[in-house]
C-alpha positions in Angstrom: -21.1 3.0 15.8 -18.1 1.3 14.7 -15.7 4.4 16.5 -17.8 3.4 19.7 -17.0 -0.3 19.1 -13.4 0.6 19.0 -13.3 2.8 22.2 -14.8 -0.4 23.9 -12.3 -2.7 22.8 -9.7 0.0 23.7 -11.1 0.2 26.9 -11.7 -3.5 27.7 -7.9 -4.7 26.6 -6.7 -1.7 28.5 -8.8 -2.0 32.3 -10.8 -5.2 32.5 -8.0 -7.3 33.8 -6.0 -4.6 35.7 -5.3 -6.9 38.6 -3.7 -9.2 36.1 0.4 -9.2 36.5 1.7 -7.9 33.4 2.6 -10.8 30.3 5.1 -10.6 27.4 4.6 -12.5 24.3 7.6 -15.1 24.1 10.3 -14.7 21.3 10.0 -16.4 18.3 8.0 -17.3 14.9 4.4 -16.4 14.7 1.4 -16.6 12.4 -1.1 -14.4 12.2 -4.9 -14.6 11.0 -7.1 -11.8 9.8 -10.4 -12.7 9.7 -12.1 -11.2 6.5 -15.2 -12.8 6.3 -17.2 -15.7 8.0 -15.2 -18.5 6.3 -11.7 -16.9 5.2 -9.0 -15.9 7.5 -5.7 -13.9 5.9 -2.7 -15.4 7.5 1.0 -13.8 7.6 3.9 -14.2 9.9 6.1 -12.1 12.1 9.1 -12.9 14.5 9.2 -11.3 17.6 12.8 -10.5 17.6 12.8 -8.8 21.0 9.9 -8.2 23.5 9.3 -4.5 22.0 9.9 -5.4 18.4 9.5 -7.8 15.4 9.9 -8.2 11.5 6.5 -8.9 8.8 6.9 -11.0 6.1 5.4 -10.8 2.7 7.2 -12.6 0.0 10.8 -10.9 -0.1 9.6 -7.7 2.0 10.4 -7.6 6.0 8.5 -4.9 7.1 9.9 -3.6 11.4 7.8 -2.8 13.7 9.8 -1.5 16.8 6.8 0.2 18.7 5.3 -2.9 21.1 3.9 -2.1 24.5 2.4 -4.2 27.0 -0.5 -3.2 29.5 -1.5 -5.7 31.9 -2.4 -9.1 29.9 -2.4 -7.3 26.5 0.4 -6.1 23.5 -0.2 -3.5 21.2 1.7 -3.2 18.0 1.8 0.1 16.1 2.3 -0.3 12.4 5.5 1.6 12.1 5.0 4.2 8.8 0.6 3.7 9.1 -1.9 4.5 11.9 -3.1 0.5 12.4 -2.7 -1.3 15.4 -3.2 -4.3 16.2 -4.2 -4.7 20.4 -4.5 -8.0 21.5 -4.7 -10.4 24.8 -1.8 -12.7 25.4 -3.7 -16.2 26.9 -0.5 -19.0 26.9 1.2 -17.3 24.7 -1.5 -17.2 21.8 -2.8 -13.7 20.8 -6.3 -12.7 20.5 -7.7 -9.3 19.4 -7.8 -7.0 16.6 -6.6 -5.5 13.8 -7.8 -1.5 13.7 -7.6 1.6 11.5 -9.2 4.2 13.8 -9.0 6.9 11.2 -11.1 4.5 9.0 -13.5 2.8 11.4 -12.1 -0.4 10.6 -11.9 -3.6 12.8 -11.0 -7.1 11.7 -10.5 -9.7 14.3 -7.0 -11.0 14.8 -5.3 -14.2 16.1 -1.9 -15.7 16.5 0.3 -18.3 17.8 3.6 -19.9 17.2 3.3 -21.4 13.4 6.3 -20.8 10.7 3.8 -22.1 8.0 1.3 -19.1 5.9 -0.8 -21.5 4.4 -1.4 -25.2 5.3 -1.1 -27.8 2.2 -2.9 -30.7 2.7 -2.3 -31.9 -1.3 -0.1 -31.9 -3.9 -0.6 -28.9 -6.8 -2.4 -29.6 -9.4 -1.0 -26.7 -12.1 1.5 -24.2 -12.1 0.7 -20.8 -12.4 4.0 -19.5 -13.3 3.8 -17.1 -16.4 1.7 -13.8 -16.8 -2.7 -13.8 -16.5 -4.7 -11.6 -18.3 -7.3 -10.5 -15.1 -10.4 -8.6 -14.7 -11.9 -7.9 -11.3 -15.4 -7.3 -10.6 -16.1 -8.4 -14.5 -20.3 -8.3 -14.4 -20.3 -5.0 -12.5 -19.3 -2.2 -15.1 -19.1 0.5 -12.5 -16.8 -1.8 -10.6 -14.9 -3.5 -13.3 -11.2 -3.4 -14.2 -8.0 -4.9 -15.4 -5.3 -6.3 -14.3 -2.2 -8.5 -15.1 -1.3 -11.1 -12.9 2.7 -12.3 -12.4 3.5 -15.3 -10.4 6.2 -17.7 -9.8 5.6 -21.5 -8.3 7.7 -23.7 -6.6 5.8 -26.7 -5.5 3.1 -25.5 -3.6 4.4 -22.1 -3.3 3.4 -19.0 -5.2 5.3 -15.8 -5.1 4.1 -12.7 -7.6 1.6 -9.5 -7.4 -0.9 -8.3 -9.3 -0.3 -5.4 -11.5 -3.6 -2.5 -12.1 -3.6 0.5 -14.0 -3.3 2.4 -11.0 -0.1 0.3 -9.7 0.0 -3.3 -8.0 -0.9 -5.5 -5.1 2.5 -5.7 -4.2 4.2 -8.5 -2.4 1.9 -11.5 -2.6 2.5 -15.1 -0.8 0.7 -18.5 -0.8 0.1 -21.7 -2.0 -1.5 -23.8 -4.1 -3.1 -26.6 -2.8 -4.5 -29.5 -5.3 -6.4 -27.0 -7.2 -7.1 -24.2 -4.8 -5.2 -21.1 -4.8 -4.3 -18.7 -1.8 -2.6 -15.6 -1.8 -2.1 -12.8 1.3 0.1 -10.1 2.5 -0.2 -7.6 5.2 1.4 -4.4 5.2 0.2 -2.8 8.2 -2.4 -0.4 6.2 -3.6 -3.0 3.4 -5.2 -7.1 4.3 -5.3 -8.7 1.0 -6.4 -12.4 0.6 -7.0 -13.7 -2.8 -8.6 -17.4 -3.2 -9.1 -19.0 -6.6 -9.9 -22.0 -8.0 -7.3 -22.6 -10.9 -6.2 -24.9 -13.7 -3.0 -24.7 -16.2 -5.2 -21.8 -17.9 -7.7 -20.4 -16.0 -8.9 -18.8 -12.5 -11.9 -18.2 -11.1 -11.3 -16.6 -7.6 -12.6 -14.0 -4.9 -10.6 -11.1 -3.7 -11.0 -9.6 0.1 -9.4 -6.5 1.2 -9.8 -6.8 4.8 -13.5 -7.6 5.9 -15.1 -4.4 4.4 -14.7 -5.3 0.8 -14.6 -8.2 -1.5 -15.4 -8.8 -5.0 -14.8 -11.4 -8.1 -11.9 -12.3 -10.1 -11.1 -14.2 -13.1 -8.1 -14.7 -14.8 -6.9 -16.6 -18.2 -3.1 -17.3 -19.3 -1.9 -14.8 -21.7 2.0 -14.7 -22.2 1.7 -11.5 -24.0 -0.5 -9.5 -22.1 0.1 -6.3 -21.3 -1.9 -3.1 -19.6 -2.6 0.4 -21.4 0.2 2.8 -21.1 0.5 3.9 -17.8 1.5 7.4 -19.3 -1.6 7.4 -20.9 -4.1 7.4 -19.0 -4.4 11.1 -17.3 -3.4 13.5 -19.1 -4.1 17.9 -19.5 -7.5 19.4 -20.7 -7.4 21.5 -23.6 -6.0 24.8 -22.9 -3.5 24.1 -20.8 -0.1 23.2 -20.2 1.3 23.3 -16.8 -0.2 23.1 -13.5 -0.8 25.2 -10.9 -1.6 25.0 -7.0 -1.0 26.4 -3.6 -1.3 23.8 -0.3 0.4 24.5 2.8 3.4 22.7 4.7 3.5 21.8 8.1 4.5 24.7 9.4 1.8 26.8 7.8 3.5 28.2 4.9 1.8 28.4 1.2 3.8 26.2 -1.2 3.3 26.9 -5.2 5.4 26.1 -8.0 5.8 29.8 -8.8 8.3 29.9 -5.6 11.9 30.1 -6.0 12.7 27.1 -5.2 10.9 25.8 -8.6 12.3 28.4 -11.2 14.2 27.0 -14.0 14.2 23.5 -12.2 12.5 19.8 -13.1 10.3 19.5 -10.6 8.6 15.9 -10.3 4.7 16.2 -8.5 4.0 13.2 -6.4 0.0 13.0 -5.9 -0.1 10.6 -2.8 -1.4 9.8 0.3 0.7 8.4 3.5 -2.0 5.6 3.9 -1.0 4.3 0.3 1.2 1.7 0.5 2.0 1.8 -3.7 2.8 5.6 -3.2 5.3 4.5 0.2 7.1 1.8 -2.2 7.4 5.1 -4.5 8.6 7.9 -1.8 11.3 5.4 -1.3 12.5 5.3 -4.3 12.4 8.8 -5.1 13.8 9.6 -1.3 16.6 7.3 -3.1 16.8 9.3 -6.4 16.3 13.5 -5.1 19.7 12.0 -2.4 21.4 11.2 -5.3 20.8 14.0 -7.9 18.8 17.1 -6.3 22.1 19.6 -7.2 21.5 18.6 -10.8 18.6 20.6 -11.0 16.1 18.7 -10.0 13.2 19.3 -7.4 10.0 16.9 -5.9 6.9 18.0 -4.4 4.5 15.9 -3.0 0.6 16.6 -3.0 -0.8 15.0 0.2 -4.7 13.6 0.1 -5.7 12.1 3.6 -8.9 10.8 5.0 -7.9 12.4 8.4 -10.6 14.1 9.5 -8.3 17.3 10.5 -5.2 19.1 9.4 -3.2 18.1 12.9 -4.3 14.6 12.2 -3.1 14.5 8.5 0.3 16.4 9.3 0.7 14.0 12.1 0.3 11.4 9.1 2.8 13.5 7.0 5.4 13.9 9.5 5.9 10.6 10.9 6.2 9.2 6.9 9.1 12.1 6.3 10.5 10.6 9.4 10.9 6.9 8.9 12.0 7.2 5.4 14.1 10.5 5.2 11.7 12.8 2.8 13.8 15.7 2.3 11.1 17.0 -0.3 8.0 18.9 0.6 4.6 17.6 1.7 2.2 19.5 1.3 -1.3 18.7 2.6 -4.0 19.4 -0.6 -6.8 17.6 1.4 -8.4 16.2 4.4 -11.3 14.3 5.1 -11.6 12.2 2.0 -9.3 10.3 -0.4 -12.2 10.5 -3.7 -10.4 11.0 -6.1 -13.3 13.2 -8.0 -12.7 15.7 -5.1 -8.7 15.4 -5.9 -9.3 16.3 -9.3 -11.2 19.2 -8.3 -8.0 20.7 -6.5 -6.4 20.2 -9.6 -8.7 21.5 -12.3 -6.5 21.2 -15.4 -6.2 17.5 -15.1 -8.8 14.9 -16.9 -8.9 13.3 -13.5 -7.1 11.9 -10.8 -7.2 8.0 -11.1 -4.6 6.9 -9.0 -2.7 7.7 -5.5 0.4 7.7 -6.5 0.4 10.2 -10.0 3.7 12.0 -10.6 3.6 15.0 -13.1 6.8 16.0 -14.8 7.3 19.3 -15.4 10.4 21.1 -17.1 12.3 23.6 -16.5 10.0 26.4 -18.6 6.8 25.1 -16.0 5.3 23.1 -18.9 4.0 19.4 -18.0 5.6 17.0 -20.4 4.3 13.8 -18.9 1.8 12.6 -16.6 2.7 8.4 -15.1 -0.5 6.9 -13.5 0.3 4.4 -10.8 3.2 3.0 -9.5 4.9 -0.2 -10.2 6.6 -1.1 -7.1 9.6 -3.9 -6.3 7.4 -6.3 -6.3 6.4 -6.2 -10.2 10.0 -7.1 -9.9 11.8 -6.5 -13.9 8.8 -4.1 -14.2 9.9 -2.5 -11.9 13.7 -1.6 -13.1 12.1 -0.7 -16.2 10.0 1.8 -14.6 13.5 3.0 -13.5 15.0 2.9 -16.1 12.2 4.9 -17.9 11.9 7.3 -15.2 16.0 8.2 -14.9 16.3 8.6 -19.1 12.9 11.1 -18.9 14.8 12.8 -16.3 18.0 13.3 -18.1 16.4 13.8 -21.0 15.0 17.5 -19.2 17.9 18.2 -17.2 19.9 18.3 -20.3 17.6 20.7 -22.2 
């Protein structure tokens, strides 16, 4: 139903107004609204820079988008590194449409105009959130619940921070706090996230939306000295065994295992990812930044690819324009299709506990054993948690080259 619904809406921005002359959306400063339920919209901005191009904001990131087409009375914006889209009509220079991830049979509604504000204030704080939150989401559901940390810094009104999981972090979060009320977004062109929350100097009690097909509770308390398990911790070997083994193909059909030369007597860091994960793009980035700088050291990556694309040419589609826009070097192999669950991840990879998070990276020295397994990512927006993750990660390193 919802793939038909998007081949209508396709098909009615594309033909219904076909005698209509062609429009371009003016340049300038925009604000965008995602509507993720019948009360609360997500709002983030862009700046058309030029008629085929424009920056996101979130916080400190810019994200460019340089793929904008016109057709008739309507724009279409391809997320640049993801598969969403966002087509829209152009009506006095206002934009109305939708936001859609075909591969997931998602649609949210979408709106924009001229506005250089995220949030509207109407009053004046009435706390500051600055400081760390001890969090739990979903806290009466045990299935559902978990942990979190929250980080934030105010100014005024405006709140800049993430929220941290054991599986990695919300990444670059923007909003306000007005009298008591708390808003937070971002937008990354694969992820809507809108937190709301009603807060005082110790406490939130808020409600969580990613996009319009999932939502759930939230409360938080002030803890300076909170911290989250080990994220080195939490997956780990079975007994009986010590190193891993697979064999996943590349794009161009060949059989990839760690047995292969390129492997022997090397470090070799496994990256379990998908290109739809936004945590595990923030950590191809970085390790894009790292294999540049050290791969004649001795050092190898590999990347273990779990997509919901319904077929291989779909994922490897997926895979190649993600080695394109950031300059992977490194092998991506494609260990699934179909299906992100991470139960059926694990089962490609027997000798694990279990797969809890896209991204996991597996360290593995140079005599094939595993010697560490890091759940999650903490990307730049965890900011000092972030260099310490380096930090950690670049001694570890070292630590096996040198053996």
């Amino acid at each position: 139903m919802r793939h038909i619904l998007m081949l209508l809406i396709l098909s009615f921005l594309l033909s219904c107004n076909a005698e209509k002359k062609e429009q371009k959306l003016e340049l300038g400063v925009y604000r965008a609204d995602l509507l993720v339920s019948k009360t609360e919209t997500l709002p983030f901005n862009f700046e058309l820079k030029t008629v085929h191009s424009l920056n996101m904001f979130n916080a400190e990131e810019v994200i460019e988008v340089n793929d904008i087409t016109y057709k008739n009375d309507s724009i279409f914006i391809q997320m640049p590194i993801f598969e969403g889209v966002i087509a829209a009509k152009i009506e006095n220079n206002k934009l109305n449409g939708h936001f859609i991830i075909e591969g997931k049979d998602r649609i949210v509604p979408f709106k924009a105009e001229k506005k250089e504000t995220r949030f509207d204030v109407s009053a004046t704080s009435k706390a500051n959130v600055t400081g760390n939150w001890e969090t739990v989401f979903s806290p009466n559901i045990e299935a559902d619940r978990y942990i979190a940390k929250g980080i934030f810094k105010q100014n005024g009104n405006k709140i800049l921070g993430t929220f941290r999981t054991e599986t990695g972090d919300y990444r670059y979060l923007e909003g306000v706090l007005n009298g008591n009320e708390m808003k937070l977004s971002t937008f990354d062109g694969a992820h809507a996230f809108l937190f709301t929350a009603t807060v005082t100097d110790s406490t939130m009690n808020g409600m969580f939306y990613s996009g319009n097909h999932w939502k759930e509770p939230f409360v938080a308390k002030r803890n300076a000295n909170y911290e989250l398990p080990s994220a080195n911790e939490l997956t780990f070997l079975k007994e009986g065994y010590d190193s891993l083994e697979f064999t996943f193909p590349d794009a161009n059909g060949n059989q990839i295992s760690l047995s292969d030369d390129r492997f022997k007597n090397k470090v070799v860091v496994v990256q379990i990812m998908g290109t739809w994960c936004p945590n595990c793009l923030d950590e191809s980035k970085y390790y894009v930044d790292y294999y540049k700088k050290n791969k004649n050291k001795g050092v190898e990556f590999v990347a273990l690819a779990f997509e919901y694309a319904k077929t291989k040419e779909k994922a490897f589609k997926a895979i190649n324009r993600l080695q394109e826009k950031i300059g992977i070097n490194y092998p991506i192999l494609l260990a699934q299709t179909g299906t992100t669950d991470k139960a059926k991840a694990q089962e490609k990879l027997p000798m694990l506990n279990h797969v809890l998070s896209y991204p996991t990276s597996v360290f593995i020295d140079k005599k094939g054993k595993v010697r560490k397994i890091h759940t999650g990512f903490n990307g730049p927006a965890t900011g000092n948690k972030y260099l310490e993750f380096k930090t950690e990660f670049e001694g570890f390193l070292d630590l096996l080259l040198n053996e």
